[in-house]
Structures are given as C-alpha cells and as structure tokens.
C-alpha positions as CSV (number, residue, x, y, z in Angstrom):
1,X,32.2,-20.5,3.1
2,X,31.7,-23.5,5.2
3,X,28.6,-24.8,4.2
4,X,27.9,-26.8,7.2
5,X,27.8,-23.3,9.2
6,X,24.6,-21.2,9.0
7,X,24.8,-18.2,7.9
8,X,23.1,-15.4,9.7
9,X,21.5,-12.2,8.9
10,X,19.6,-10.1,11.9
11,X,16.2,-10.2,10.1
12,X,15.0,-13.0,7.1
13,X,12.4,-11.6,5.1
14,X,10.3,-14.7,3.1
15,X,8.9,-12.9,0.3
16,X,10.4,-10.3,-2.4
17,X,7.3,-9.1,-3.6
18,X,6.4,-5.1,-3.8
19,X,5.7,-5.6,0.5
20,X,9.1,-7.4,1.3
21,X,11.2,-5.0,-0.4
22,X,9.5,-2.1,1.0
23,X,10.3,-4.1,4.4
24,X,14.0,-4.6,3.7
25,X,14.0,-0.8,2.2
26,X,12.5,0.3,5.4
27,X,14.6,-1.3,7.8
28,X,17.8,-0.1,5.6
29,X,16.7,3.6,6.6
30,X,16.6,2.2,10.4
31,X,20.2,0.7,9.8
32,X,19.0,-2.9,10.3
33,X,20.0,-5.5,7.7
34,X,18.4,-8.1,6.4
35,X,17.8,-11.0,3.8
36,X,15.2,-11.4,0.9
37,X,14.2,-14.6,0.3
38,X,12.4,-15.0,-3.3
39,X,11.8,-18.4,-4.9
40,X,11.2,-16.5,-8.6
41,X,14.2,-15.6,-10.0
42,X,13.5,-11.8,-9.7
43,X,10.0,-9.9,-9.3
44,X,7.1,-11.0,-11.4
45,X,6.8,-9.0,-14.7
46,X,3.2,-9.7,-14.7
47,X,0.8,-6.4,-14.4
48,X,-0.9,-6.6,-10.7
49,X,-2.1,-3.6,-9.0
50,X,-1.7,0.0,-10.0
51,X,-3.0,2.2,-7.0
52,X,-0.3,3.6,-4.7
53,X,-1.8,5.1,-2.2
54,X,-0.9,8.7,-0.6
55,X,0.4,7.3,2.3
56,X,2.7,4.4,0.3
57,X,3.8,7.7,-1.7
58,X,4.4,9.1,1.7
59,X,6.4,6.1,2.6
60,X,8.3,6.2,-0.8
61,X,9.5,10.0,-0.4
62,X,11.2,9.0,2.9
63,X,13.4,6.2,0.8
64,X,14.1,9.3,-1.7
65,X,11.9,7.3,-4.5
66,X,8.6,9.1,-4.6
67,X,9.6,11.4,-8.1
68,X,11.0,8.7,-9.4
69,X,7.8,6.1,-9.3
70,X,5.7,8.9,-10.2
71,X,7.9,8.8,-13.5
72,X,6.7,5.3,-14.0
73,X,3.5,4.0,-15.7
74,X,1.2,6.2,-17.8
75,X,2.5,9.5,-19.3
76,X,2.4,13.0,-17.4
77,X,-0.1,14.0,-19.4
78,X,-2.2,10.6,-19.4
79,X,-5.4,11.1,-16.9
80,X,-5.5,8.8,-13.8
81,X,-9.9,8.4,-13.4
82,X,-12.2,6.1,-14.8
83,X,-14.5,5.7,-17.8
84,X,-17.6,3.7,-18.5
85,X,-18.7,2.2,-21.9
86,X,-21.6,0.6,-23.2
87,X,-18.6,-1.1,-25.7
88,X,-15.1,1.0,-26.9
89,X,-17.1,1.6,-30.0
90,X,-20.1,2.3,-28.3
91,X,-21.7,5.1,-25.8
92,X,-19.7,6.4,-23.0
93,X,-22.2,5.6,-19.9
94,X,-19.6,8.0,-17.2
95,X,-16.4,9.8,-17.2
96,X,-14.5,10.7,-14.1
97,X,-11.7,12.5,-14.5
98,X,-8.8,12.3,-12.4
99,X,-5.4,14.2,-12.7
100,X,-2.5,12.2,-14.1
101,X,1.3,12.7,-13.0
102,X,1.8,16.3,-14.4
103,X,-0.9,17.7,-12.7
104,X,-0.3,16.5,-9.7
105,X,2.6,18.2,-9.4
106,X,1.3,21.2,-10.4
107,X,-1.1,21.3,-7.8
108,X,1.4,20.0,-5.4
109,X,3.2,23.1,-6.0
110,X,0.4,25.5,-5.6
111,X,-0.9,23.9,-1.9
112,X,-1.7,25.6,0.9
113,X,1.2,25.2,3.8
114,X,-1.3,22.9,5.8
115,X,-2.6,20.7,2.6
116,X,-2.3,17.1,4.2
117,X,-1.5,15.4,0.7
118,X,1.8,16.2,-0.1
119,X,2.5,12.8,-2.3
120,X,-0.7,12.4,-3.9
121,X,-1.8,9.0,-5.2
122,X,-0.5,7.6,-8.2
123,X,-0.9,5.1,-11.0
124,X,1.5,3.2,-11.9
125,X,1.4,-0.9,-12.3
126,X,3.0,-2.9,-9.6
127,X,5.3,-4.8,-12.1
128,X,7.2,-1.6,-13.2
129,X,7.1,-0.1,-9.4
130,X,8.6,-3.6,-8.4
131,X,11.5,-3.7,-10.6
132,X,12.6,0.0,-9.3
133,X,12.2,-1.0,-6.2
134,X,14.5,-4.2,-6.9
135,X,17.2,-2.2,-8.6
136,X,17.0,0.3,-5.6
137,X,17.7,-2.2,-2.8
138,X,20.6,-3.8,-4.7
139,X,22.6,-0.8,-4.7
140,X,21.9,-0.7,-0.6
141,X,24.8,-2.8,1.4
142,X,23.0,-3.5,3.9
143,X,20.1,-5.7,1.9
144,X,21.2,-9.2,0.6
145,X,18.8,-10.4,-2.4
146,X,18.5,-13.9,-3.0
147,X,16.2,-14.5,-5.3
148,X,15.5,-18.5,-6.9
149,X,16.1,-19.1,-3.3
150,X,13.3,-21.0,-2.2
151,X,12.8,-21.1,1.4
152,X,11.1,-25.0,2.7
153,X,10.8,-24.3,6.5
154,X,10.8,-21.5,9.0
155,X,11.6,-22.4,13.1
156,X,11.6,-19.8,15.5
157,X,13.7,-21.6,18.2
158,X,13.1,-19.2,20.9
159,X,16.4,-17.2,20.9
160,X,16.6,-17.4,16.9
161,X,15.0,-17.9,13.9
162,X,16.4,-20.8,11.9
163,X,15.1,-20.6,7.9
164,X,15.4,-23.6,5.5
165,X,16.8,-22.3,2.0
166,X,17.3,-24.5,-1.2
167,X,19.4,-22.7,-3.6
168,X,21.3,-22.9,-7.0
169,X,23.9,-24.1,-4.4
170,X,21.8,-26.6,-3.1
171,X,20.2,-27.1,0.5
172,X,21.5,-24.3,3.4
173,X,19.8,-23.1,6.7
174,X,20.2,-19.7,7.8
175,X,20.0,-18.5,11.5
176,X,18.3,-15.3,11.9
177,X,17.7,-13.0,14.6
178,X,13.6,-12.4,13.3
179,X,12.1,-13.3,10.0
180,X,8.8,-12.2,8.4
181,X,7.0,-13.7,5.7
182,X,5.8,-11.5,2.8
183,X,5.0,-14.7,1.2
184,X,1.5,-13.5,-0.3
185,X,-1.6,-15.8,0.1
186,X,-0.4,-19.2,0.1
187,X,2.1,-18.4,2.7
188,X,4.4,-20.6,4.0
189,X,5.7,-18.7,7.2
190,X,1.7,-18.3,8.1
191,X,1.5,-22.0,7.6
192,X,4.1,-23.1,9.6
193,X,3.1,-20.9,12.6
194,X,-0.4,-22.2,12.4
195,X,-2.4,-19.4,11.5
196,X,-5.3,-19.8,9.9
197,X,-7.1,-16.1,7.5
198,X,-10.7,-15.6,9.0
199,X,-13.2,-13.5,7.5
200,X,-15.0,-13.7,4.0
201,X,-14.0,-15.4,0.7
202,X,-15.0,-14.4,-2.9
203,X,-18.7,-13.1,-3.5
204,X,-21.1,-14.7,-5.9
205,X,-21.8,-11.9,-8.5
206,X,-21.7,-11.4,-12.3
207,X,-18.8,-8.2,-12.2
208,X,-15.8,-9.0,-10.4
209,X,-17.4,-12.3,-8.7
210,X,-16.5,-16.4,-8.2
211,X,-13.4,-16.9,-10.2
212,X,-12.0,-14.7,-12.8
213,X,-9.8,-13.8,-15.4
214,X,-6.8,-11.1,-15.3
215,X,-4.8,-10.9,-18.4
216,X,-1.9,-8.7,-20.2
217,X,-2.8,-7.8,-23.3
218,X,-1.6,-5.5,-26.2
219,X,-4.1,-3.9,-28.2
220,X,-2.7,-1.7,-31.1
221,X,-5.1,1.2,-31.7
222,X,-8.1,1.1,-29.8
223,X,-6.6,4.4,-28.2
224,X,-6.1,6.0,-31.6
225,X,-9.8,4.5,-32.7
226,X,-11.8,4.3,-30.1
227,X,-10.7,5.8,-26.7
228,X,-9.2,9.2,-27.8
229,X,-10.1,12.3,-25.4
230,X,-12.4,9.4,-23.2
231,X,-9.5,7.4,-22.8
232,X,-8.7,6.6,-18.7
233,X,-6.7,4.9,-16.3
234,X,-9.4,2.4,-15.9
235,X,-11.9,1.6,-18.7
236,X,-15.2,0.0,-18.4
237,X,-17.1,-2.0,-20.6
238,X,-20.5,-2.3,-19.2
239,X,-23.4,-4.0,-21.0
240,X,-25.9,-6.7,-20.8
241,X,-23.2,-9.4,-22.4
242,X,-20.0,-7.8,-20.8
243,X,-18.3,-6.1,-17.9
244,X,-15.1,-6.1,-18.2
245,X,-12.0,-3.2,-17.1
246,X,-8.7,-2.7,-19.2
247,X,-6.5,-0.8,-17.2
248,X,-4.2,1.5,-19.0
249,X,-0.6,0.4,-18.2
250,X,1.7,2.2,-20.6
251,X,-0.9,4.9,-22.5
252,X,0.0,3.2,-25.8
253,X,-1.0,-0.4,-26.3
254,X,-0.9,-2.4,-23.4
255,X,-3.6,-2.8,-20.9
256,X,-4.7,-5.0,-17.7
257,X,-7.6,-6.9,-18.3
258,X,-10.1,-7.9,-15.4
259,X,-13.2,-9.5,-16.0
260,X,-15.4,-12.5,-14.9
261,X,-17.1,-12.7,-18.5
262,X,-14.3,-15.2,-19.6
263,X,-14.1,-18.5,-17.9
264,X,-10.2,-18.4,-16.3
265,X,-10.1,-22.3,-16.7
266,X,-10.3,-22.4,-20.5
267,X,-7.0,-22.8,-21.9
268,X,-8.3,-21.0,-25.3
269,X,-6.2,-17.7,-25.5
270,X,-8.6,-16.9,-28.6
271,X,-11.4,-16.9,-26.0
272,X,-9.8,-13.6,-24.1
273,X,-9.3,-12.3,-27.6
274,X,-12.7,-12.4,-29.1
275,X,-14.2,-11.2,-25.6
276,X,-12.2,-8.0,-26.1
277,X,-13.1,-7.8,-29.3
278,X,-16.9,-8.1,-28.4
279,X,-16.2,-5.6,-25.8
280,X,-14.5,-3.0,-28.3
281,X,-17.2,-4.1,-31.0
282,X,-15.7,-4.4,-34.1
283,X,-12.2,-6.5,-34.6
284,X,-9.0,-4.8,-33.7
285,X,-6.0,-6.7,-33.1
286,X,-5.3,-8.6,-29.8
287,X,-2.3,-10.1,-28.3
288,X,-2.3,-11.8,-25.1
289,X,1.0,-11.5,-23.4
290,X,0.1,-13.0,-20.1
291,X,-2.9,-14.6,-18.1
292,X,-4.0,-16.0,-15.2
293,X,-7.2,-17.1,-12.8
294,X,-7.7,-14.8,-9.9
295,X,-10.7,-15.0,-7.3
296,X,-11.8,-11.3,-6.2
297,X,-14.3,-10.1,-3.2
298,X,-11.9,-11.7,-0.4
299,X,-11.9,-9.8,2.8
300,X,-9.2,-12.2,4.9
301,X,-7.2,-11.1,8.0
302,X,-5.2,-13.6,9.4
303,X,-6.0,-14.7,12.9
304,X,-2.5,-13.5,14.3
305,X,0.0,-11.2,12.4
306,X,2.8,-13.3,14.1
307,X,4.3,-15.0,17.1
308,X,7.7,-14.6,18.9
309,X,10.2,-13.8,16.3
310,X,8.3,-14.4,13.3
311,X,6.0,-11.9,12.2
312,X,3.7,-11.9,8.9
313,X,3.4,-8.8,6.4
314,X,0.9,-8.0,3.1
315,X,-1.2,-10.8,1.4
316,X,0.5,-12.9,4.0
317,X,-1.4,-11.6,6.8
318,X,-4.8,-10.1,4.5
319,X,-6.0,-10.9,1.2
320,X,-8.1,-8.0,-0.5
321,X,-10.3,-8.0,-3.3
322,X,-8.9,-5.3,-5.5
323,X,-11.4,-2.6,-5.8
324,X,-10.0,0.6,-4.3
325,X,-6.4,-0.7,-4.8
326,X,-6.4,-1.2,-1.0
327,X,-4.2,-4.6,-0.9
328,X,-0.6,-3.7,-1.4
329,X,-0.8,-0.3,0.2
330,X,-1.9,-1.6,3.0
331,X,0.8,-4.3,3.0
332,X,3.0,-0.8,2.9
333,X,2.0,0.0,5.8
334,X,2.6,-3.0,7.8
335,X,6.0,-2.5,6.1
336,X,6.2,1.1,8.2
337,X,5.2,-0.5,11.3
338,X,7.2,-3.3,11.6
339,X,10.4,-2.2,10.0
340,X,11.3,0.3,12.9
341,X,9.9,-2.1,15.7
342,X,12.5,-5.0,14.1
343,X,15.1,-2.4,13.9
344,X,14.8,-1.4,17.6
345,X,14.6,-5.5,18.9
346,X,18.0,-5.9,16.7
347,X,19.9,-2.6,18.2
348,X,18.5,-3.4,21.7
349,X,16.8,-0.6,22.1
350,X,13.0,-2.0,21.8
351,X,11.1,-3.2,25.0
352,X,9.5,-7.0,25.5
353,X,6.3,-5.0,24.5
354,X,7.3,-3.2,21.1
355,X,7.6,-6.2,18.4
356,X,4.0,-7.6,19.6
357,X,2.5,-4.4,19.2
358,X,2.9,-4.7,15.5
359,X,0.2,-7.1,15.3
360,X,-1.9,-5.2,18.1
361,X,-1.8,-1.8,15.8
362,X,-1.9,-3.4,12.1
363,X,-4.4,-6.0,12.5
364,X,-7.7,-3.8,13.1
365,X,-6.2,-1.8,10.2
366,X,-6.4,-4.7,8.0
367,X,-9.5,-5.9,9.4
368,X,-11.3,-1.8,8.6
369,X,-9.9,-2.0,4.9
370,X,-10.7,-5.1,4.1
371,X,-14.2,-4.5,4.9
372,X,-13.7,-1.0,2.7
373,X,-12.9,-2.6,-0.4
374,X,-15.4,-5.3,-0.1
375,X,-18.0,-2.7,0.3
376,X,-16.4,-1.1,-2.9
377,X,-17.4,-5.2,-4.7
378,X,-20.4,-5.3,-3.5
379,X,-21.5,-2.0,-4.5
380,X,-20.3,-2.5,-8.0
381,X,-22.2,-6.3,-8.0
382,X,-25.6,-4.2,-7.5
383,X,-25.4,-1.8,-10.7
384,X,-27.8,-3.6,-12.9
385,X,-27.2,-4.2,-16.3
386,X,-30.1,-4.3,-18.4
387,X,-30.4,-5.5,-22.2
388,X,-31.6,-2.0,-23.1
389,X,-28.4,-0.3,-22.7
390,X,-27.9,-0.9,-26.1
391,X,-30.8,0.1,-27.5
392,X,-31.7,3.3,-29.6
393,X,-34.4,5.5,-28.6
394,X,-36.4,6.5,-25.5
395,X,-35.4,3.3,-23.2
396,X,-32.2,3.1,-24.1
397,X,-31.4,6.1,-23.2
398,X,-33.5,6.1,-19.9
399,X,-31.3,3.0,-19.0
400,X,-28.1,4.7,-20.2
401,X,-28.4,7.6,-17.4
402,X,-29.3,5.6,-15.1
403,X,-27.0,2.4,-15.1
404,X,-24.2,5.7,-15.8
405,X,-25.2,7.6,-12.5
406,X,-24.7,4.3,-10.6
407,X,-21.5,3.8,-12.0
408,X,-20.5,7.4,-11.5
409,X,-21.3,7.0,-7.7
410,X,-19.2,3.7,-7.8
411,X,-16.2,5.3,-9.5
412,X,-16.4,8.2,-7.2
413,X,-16.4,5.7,-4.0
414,X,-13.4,4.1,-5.6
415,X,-11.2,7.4,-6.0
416,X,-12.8,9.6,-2.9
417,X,-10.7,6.8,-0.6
418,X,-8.4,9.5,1.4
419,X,-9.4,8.3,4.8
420,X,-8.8,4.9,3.8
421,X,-5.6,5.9,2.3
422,X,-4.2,8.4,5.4
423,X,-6.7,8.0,8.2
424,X,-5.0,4.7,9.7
425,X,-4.7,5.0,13.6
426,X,-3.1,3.2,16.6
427,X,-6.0,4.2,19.4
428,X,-5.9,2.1,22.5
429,X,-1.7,0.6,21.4
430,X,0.3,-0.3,24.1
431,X,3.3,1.9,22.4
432,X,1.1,5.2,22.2
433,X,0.4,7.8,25.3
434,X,-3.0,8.6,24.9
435,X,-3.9,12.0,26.0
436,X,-7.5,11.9,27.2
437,X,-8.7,13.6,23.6
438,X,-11.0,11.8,21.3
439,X,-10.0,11.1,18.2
440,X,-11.8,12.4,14.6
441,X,-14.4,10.2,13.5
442,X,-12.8,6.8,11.2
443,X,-14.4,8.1,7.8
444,X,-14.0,6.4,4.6
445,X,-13.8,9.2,2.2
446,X,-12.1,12.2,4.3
447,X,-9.1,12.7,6.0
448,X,-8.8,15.0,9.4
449,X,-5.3,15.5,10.5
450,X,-5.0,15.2,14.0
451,X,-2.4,15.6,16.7
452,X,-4.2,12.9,19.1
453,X,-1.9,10.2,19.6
454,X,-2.1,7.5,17.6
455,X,-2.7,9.1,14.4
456,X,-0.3,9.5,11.1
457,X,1.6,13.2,12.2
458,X,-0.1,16.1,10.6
459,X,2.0,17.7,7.3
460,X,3.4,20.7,7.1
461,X,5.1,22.3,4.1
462,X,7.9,24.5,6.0
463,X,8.6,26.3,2.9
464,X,7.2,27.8,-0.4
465,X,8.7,25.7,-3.2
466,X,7.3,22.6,-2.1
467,X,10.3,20.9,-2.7
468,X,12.1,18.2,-1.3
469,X,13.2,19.0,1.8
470,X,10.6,21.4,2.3
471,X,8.0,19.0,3.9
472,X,7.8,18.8,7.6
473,X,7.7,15.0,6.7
474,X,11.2,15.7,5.6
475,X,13.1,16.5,9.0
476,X,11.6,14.3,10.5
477,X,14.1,11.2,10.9
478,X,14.3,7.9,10.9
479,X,14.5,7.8,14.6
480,X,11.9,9.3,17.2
481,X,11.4,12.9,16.4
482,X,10.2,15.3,18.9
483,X,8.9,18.5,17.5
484,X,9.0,21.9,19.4
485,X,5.9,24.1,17.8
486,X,5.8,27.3,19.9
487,X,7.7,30.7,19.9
488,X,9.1,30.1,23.3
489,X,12.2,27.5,23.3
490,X,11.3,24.7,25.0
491,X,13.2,22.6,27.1
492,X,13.7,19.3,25.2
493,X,17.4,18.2,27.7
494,X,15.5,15.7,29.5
495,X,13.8,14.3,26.7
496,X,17.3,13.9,24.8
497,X,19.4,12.5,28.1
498,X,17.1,9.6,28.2
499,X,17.0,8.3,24.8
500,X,20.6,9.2,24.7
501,X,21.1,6.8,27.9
502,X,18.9,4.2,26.6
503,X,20.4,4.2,23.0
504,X,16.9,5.1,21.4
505,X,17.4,6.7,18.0
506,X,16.0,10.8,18.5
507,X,16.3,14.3,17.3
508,X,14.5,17.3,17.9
509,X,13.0,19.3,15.1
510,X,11.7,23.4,16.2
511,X,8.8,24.8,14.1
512,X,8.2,28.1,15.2
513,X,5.3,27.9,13.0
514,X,1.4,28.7,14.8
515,X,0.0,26.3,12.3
516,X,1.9,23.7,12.8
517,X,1.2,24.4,16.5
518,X,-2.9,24.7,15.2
519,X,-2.1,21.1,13.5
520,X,-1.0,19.5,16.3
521,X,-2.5,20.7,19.3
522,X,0.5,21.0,21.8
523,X,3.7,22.6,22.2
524,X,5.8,19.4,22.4
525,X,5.1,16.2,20.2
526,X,6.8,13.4,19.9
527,X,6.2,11.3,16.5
528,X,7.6,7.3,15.9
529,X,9.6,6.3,13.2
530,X,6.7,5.5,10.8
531,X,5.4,9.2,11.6
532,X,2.5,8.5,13.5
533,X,2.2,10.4,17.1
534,X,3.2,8.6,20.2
535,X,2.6,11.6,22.7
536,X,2.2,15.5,22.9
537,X,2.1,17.7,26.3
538,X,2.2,21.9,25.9
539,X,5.3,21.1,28.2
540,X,8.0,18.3,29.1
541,X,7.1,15.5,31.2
542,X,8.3,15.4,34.9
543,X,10.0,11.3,33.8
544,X,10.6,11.9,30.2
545,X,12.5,8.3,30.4
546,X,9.0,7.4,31.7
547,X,7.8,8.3,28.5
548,X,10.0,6.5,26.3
549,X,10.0,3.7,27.7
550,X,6.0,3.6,27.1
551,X,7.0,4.0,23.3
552,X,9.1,1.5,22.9
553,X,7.6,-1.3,25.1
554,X,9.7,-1.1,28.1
C-alpha cells in the first residue's frame, strides 16, 4: 500500500464503543461500509451499563443477535428486579421482582398477536454485550476494525471527510465520504466541530451525587450467605452510613459496585473493600478487579448532533446519569437513525434534506430522556435515610416501611420505563408525512402504539409460535417497507415504479390481517428503515414519487 495515498472508506466511525458498532452493524444491513476507529486495543472489559432496552433488543433482532445477547449475563433463571437492604446481613427494606431471561421467553411465547413488546428488556452488562458485538462485526466484510488506532483530527473538507489516524504503522490520513464520532464524553469529533453539551451537570446529593465510585468486584459467597431467594439484578444497601448498589453481573461472584459513600480519589483499594464489608455487615471476602471515578446526575445534549459530513452518536452527543439505564440505549437509537440516512447519502439515493434530519429527529429525543433519568436521580436523592433504620423495636420499624415504600416507588419508576424505552417519535421531521392526526400523549411509563406518522411501527406477531420470522418486525426490510393491511389488494405499482426509478431501497409487505389494519389506522403504510412510520393513506397517493421524495429529503 502506498502510504503517502489515503485510504478511503465511505463512512469513518470515531468510536468502537457498544454505539459505534451498533452503527457500523447497522449500516452493514443497509449495504454501506465503513471504518471503526478505536484507540483501545479492543472494547473495554470493564462492567458499564446493563439495561438493554426493548427497543435496542428490537434493534438487535433485526442484526439476527437478539437470542444470542439474551444468552449473556445473569442465568435464565436469575431474576432481573431490584432489592433493598438495611445491610446484606441485615433487613430487606423492598423487593421488586422482575422476570429474568427464561421467563421472558416464556411469556414472549404466550403474547397476544398485538402485544407491542416482542424483545423484552434485558440485563446483561455492557462489557460482555460489547465483546459479542465485536466478534459479530469481524465476521461482516463490509466493516474494517481498527482498533489501537487512535484518530488526532477530523476535517470535513466540504466534498470529504479527511480523518487523522496514528497507528502501530505509524501516522496515516484517511479520506472518507462521512464520519461520525461515537467517541463518548470527551469527544474529539464534537471538539473539533465546535460543539459545546448544554444542559445540567452532576447533582449535589448523598446517593448517586458529586463524584463517585464504580468498581468490579468479586465477592465469594454473599449469594450463598446472605442474598439467597432476595438476591436481584440490582441490590441496595440502604442505611444511615451507606447507600450503595452491587449489580449482579454473572449470578455467582462478581458484581458492579456504584456508590458515592467511597471517596473515588483515594487510591486505597482496602477502602472499597471494608465499605462493602460494612455494607454486607460482617467480613466476607473481597476482591477488587477494577475501579474507577465516575460523576452521575448529568443531563447533557450537545448543542448540534453534527454539521455537513460529520455527524455525532451516543455519549458523544448526550451524557446520562445512569438511573433507568437510559444512556447507551438511547445512543442505539441514534445508531437506527443515522445508519440508514448515511447509507442512502453514500448510494445516492438520500435528498440534501435527509442526513440533517438526523439531528432534527434525535436531538429532542435526547433532550426528553435525559430529563427522564435525571428525574429518576433526583427522586432517589429525596428518600431519606434516617439513623433508626437500624434500630429494633417500634421506630425502627416505623422507619423501615416507610424509607421501603419510597424505595419501592423508586424501583418501580426505574423498571415501569416502556414509554421511555418504545415511545420515541419524529413529530414535526422534515422526512415524515404528517397526516393531520394527533399523536398519543409522550408518557413516561406506557407505551401506545400508534400508526400516526412519526412513531416506532406498531408490532404484529403474524404467527403463533412467536418465533423468528414470525414478527411483523421481521418482513419488514432493511429498505422502505410499505405494508398493505386490508382484504382488498391494493394497488402498490406506483408506489414501486418510483423508488424503483429513483434507486430507493423498497418492498411491499400484505397483511391481510384486521388487526394489523386496527394497529395502524390505514390501508397503506409506509414505514423507514429504522421502522418508524413515514406516511399511511387508506389508498395510494395521486404522486407517489411525491411522496418519496418527502422521505428521503428530496
């Protein structure tokens, strides 16, 4: 290779974190190629988040990789919810159960046709999702991985983006035809564009406030001991010393430790270690196989999700605090958005209008879940914790129901998140045919499916295994998809000539299926890439090329 050539790719992703892969994934299912630029030498095998959303498991199933992530993490039998503790080897304060792997798909299995949830959410820590995802994209020929490739400078030059990349090999510069930067917090690609976050930085509280400590530890036995039939995906110590949460990451031994009772600037590892041991209550055995200072309660957006050619993707465009488990599934989303928008600017197919509608869509999503989880901090910052939980007799157990009913209601926010998770929509886009219909109310806890434009496409199971292949999610393609969803054969020609003669990627799918017609309102529908609605009519427009070129920025 001649060195003093760039080499090119048609999109650089900055970033091989859980978001850039999903990205390079993504646009592999379009047919685009790309690049993944990662300074680490592969993806950090330190525990991080462990909430994938139904909507990232939505996103996984259409890369073929949901069953197999639900095989990571805790075992199928191993429940997903949340317990609260005075100590380990204390009281429990709350229990909220929440089914693990094995029940899901049980009750996967036993939905109603028109159940909206067909990849529940699932626990798994993002260290262990990340290296699947990893091995997954290095078996696909169309995504390069260079990871210890550290990239120094990002220039969109106005017909190209040129990337800076120091290597094992030394200094080289790539030309690309976009590049996006899932670069996480510190981002450099933001930085270079000169775009600032706005919004609100840590909050000053006791429980998950100022600066804290996340840590991997091992910790032989405190199932067998102390946990047992209590023992949950996320467990709380709660008392007037400590607060603290080990999250379960393997159901044996090893566990995710957030807390703001340790200070994360002491170097002392035997600090971490006798806090956990105060928080258990009587010594067990400790080993601290990782740690690190983190700062929760951030609700950032940046200002811009990109300019021109280079876009910005995940932690690189919004930092989350991490209740909920918001952060990275949201970042999966962006992922779904832009993938299809970069693929249709590479193929030629995409308007002027199409790649800056990414920012126009994702950004108020960012800007409505970052306010979501805050409201999750700040909500556990206000549970008091009074001395007397502890205590035997008549006020410790006054204080006992009452600090556990506030946790319990906390918990239950943290879990009942489905129209966080699903309820994402694109009202008002520039790439969406509104209809004149108003959408359902933007509720926190509950999904509505809804054929209005803009939204995520209603589900449909289409048959009665629930299997792959049987979701309505499942035919439709990575293309636009129209649907047909009434007896009568509708006349989809025009609709198919003028993608056909603009090179737009399309199928028709026919449900002759009156709820799936209920679902979605119309007779014709016509759903994006990332399976959200872009416009429905009970028949086909008079210009369906009119149409089209609405969706795709023309």
């Amino acid at each position: 290779m001649d060195r003093d050539r760039p080499s090119r790719t048609p999109v650089a992703i900055v970033g091989g974190g859980p978001v850039g892969l999903l990205l390079a994934l993504l646009l592999d299912h379009h047919g685009c190629e790309s690049v993944v630029f990662d300074s680490a030498d592969s993806v950090l095998a330190e525990p991080r988040g462990s909430t994938h959303g139904a909507r990232t498991m939505e996103h996984y199933r259409r890369l073929g990789l949901a069953s197999r992530v639900r095989e990571l993490g805790l075992p199928g039998g191993h429940g997903a919810g949340i317990s609260f503790f005075t100590r380990y080897a204390g009281r429990l304060l709350a229990q909220l159960p929440w089914p693990g792997a094995d029940e899901v798909r049980a009750r996967v299995a036993a939905a109603d046709r028109t159940d909206q949830v067909p990849e529940p959410m699932h626990r798994a820590n993002q260290m262990y999702v990340e290296r699947l995802l990893l091995a997954h994209a290095g078996t696909r020929p169309g995504i390069t991985l260079r990871y210890g490739h550290r990239v120094t400078a990002v220039r969109d030059t106005g017909d190209h983006v040129t990337v800076a990349v120091t290597g094992p090999d030394g200094p080289r510069v790539w030309e690309a035809g976009y590049a996006v930067g899932c670069d996480g917090g510190h981002s450099l690609v933001r930085r270079s564009l000169g775009i600032s976050y706005t919004g609100e930085g840590s909050i000053d509280q006791d429980v998950l406030g100022r600066r804290a400590t996340a840590a991997h530890l091992r910790v032989p036995g405190l199932y067998g001991r102390f946990l047992r039939e209590r023992a949950a995906w996320s467990n709380w110590v709660f008392n007037g010393e400590i607060a603290l949460n080990l999250i379960a990451l393997d159901g044996v031994d090893e566990f995710f430790l957030l807390t703001s009772s340790a200070d994360p600037d002491d170097p002392d590892e035997g600090a971490v270690v006798e806090l956990v041991r105060r928080a258990v209550g009587v010594p067990v055995e400790v080993e601290v196989l990782g740690r690190r200072a983190w700062t929760p309660g951030a609700a950032l957006v940046a200002e811009r999700f990109g300019t021109g050619r280079v876009q910005l993707a995940g932690d690189a465009a919004h930092l989350f605090t991490p209740n909920g488990g918001f952060g990275m599934n949201t970042g999966a989303d962006d992922a779904a958005n832009l993938a299809w928008k970069l693929a249709g600017a590479v193929q030629g197919w995409a308007g002027p209008g199409l790649l800056p509608s990414y920012g126009a869509e994702r950004r108020p999503v960012a800007l409505r879940n970052t306010a979501a989880a805050r409201e999750l901090n700040v909500a556990l910052g206000a549970v008091g914790r009074p001395a007397s939980l502890e205590e035997d007799g008549a006020a410790g157990e006054a204080a006992r129901r009452r600090t556990g009913a506030e946790l319990a209601a906390y918990g239950r926010l943290t879990m009942d998140t489905l129209g966080v998770q699903l309820g994402a929509r694109y009202d008002g886009s520039p790439v969406v045919v509104a209809d004149g219909t108003a959408p359902p109310p933007d509720d926190f806890v509950t999904y509505t499916p809804s054929g209005v434009p803009g939204g995520r496409a209603p589900h449909l199971w289409l048959d009665a295994g629930h299997g792959l292949g049987g979701s309505l999610f499942d035919r439709i393609g990575p293309g636009f998809t129209l649907l047909s969803l009434c007896g009568v054969r509708q006349d989809t020609a025009g609709f198919e000539k003028a993608a056909r003669e603009s090179g737009i990627p399309f199928s028709v799918v026919r449900v002759d299926d009156p709820a799936g017609r209920e679902l979605y309102g119309r007779d014709l529908v016509l759903v994006r890439p990332d399976q959200h609605v872009a416009w429905r009519g009970n028949r086909a427009p008079r210009n369906p090329a009119e149409v089209l070129a609405a969706v795709t920025g023309r």
